[in-house]
N, C-alpha and C positions, 0 to 999 in steps of 0.2 A: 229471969232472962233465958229466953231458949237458942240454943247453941246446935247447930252439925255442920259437919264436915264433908266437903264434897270433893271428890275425888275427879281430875279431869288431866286431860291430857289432849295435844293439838294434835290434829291428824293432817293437817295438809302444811307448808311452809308458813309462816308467819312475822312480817315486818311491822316490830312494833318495839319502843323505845323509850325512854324514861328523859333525861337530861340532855343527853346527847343522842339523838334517835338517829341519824347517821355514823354512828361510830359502834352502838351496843344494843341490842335488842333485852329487850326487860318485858316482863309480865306484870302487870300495875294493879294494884288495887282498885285507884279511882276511874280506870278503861274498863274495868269490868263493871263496877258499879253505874257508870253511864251506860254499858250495853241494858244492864238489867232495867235503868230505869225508860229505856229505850223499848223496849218489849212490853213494860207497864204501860206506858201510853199508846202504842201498836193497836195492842189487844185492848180496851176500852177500861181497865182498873179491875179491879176483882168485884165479882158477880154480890157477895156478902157484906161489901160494905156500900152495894145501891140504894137510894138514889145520889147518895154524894155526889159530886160530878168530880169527875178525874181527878183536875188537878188540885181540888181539897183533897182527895186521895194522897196524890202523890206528894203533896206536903206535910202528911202526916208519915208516911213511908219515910220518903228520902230529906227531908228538911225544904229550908229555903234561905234564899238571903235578899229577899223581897223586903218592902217596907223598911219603915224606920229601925226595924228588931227583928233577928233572924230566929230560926225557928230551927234547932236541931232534929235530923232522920231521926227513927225508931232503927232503922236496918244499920249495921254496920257489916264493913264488909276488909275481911282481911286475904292475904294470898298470903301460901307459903310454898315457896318456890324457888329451887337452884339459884345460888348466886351467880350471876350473869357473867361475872368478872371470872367463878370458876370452868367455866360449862366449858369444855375442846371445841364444842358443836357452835358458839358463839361468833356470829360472824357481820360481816358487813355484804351487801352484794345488791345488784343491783339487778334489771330484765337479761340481763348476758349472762350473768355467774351462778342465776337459774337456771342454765339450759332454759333460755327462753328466748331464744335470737330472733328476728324478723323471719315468717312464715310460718311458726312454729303456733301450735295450741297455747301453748303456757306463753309466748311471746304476742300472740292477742290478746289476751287476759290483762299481762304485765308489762303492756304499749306505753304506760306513764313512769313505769320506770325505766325506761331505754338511757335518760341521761341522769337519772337521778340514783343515789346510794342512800340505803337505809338498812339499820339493824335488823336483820332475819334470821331467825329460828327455822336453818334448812334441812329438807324434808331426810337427811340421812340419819336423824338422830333428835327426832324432837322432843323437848320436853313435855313431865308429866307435873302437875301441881295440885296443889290442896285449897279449894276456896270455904273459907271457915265464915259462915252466916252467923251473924248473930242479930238477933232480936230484942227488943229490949219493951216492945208495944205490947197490947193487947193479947193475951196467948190464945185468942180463940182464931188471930188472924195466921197463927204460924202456917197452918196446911198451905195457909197462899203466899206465903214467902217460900216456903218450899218448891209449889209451885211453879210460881216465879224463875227461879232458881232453874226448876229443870228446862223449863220450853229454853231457857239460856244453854245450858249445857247441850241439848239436843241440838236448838237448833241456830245460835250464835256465834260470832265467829270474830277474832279479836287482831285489830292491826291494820295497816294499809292495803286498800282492795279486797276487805272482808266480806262486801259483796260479788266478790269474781271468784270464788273459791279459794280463796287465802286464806289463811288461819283459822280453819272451822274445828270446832272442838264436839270432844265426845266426854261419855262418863268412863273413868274406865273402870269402876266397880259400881256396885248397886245401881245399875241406872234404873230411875225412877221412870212409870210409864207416862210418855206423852201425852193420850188420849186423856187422860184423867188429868194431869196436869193444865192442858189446854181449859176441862170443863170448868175450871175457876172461875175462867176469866169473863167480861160483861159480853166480849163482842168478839168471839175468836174467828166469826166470820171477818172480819177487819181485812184474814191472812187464808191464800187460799195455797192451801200445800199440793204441791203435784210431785209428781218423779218421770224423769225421762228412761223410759226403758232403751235397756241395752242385748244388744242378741247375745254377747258372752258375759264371764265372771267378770267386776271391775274391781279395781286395785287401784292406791292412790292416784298412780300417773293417766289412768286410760279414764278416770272417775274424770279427774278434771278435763280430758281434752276430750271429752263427751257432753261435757258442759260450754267447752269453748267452740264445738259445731253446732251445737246448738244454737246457740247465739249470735255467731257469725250469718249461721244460714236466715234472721233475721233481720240484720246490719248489713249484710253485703250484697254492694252491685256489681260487682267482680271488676276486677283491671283490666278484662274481656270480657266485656258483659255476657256475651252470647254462651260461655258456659256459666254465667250467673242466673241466666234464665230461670231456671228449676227450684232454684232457691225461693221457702216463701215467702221471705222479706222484700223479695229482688223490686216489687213496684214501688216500694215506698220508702226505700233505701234509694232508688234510683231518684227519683222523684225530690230528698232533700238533697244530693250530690249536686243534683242538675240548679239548685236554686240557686247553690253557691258558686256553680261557674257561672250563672246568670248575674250576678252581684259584680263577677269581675268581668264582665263584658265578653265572656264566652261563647259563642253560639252550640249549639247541643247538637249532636249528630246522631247519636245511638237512637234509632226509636222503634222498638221491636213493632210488627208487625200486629197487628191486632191487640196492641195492648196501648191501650188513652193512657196518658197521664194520671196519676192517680191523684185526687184531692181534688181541693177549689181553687181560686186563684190564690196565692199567699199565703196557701197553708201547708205545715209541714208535722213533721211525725215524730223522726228522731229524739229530738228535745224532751219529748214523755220520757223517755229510757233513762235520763239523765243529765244534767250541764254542767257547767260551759262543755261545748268542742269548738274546736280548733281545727279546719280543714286545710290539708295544705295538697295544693292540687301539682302533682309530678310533671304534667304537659306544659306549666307555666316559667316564665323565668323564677328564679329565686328571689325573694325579697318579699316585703308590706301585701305587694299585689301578689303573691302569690297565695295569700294565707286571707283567710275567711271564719268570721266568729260567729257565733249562735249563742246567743244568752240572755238571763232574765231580764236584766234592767240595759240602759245605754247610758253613760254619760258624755254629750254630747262635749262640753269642753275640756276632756280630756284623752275625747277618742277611744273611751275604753269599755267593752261591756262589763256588767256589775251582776253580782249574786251565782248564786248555786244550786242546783236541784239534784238532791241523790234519788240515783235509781230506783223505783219501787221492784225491781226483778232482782231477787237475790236470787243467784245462783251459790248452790251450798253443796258438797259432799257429804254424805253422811255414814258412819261406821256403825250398824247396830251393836246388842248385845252377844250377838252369834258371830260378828266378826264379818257380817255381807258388808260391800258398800252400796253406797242407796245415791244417786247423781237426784239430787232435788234440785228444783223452782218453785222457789215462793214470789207469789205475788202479793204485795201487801198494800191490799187498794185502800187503806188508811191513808196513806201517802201518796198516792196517783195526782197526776199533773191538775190543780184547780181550776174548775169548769171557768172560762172565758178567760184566762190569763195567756195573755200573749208572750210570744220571744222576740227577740231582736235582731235579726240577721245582717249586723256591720250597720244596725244604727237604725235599718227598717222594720217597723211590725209584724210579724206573721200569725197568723192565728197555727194552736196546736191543738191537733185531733189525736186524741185518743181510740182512734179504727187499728194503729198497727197493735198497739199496747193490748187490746180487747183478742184481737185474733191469733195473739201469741199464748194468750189461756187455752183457747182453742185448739192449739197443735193438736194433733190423731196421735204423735209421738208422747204426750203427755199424759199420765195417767194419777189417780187422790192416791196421796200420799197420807199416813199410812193403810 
């Protein structure tokens, strides 16, 4: 059996939790092993053990509990890390007790947790931990467990809102190099690594609210739109805003001059980026009519949209070897929104175009990472 030891430590805040995950934040064995085997199916399985197709792969990796008779991993995976119950730094908290209040970078990132509390590992004091690989398969496949192992450590991140820059983790000894790490794998084009350059040094707090303009200036059609203009998400963030006051019998007033509407009839954008939302529109009264869903499925007798789509833009921080921080965007068109599946906007169909999704790779701001 081949055994090492990997040294890792979180660099950004991190909600994440074991029994009680509103009361205690915990580092889990089995969140780490689901990230890992999350990356395994990303990236298309490792390059040495083709043509298998993945998920023969991943059942000989991680096990299964498919069939009549379950089938034990080869990988085992242990953490050794602070008792939670010891740590000063152990807390509860929620978008306010992050310095994340409404208008705030960190309080668009951390919009889902405005009423909600959950265990977080905060940014004055984060822990470091030991994730101990063991292998018990084939040893000629260890290099790709390793592997494995590092594209996690570099570029994974563990906990709620681990795609908004929460919980992103580094090596903090021997980091192994990524490039080669990556050339394991079947299909590392799956994942397309960019970095948002910045004109100064960045440091945890400006890393992430570098990330959260970024993204904004994709998402937002301003509460005045006329300085939202310039922004270059502004048509196609306008354009799904506008569908959903048209659902509540809205009439649309805003319409810049020289700028159509963007799309066809009934198609929208937003929804690529991620599901469900929930818009709730400030000019309306409060209540049922104020509030407008976009989501996968509909169930018609119960009024309720159904299903989920995570983001395929992971926005990530990243801390090298030398101690830079690095604001990445990964786009991981493995997961991009499936060609002709519709959304439901309060029960009717819309068709989703992936144009805003394609022209957010494209940003001038965006440069290959590493």
């Amino acid at each position: 059996m081949k055994t090492e030891t990997f040294h890792l430590e979180l660099i950004t805040p991190c909600f994440c939790g074991g029994a009680e995950p509103e009361k205690q934040a915990e580092i889990r064995a089995p969140s780490i092993r689901g990230q890992l085997r999350w990356w395994f199916r990303t990236l298309g399985g490792f390059k040495s053990l083709a043509p298998m197709p993945v998920r023969d792969q991943e059942v000989l990796i991680f096990g299964t509990t498919a069939g009549d008779q379950g089938r034990a991993g080869k990988l085992i995976v242990r953490v050794n890390a602070p008792d939670p119950s010891k740590l000063r730094t152990t807390a509860t908290g929620n978008a306010n007790t992050m310095n994340a209040q409404v208008g705030t970078e960190r309080g668009y990132l951390l919009f889902p947790l405005r009423t909600q509390t959950k265990g977080v590992f905060k940014s004055a004091q984060l822990p470091a931990f030991d994730l101990i690989a063991h292998w018990r398969g084939d040893a000629t496949l260890w290099s790709d467990i390793q592997a494995l192992v590092a594209v996690f450590g570099h570029l994974g991140a563990l906990g709620f809102r681990g795609r908004r820059a929460m919980g992103a983790l580094r090596f903090r000894a021997n980091a192994p190099d990524l490039r080669t790490a990556l050339d394991c794998f079947a299909k590392k084009e799956n994942m397309v690594l960019t970095e948002l350059k910045s004109d100064g040094e960045l440091r945890e707090d400006s890393c992430i609210s570098e990330l959260a303009n970024w993204l904004k200036s994709w998402r937002e059609h301003g509460r005045t739109p006329n300085l939202a203009l310039a922004q270059p998400g502004f048509d196609h963030a306008r354009r799904d805003h506008n569908e959903g006051l048209k659902r509540l019998g809205v009439p649309v007033t805003f319409n810049p001059p020289g700028r159509p509407p963007k799309g066809s009839d009934g198609e929208t954008f937003r929804p690529a980026l991620g599901l469900p939302i929930i818009q709730f529109f400030s000019s309306q009264p409060k209540g049922a009519q104020n509030k407008v869903n976009w989501d996968w499925g509909w169930n018609r007798e119960r009024r309720k949209g159904e299903g989920r789509f995570a983001s395929p833009v992971l926005l990530r921080p990243h801390k090298d070897a030398q101690g830079n921080w690095h604001a990445l965007v990964i786009f991981v068109d493995a997961h991009r929104w499936p060609n002709g599946k519709q959304v439901f906007l309060n029960g009717q169909p819309r068709k989703v175009s992936l144009e805003l999704y394609e022209k957010m790779k494209t940003d001038p701001r965006l440069h290959p990472f590493p």
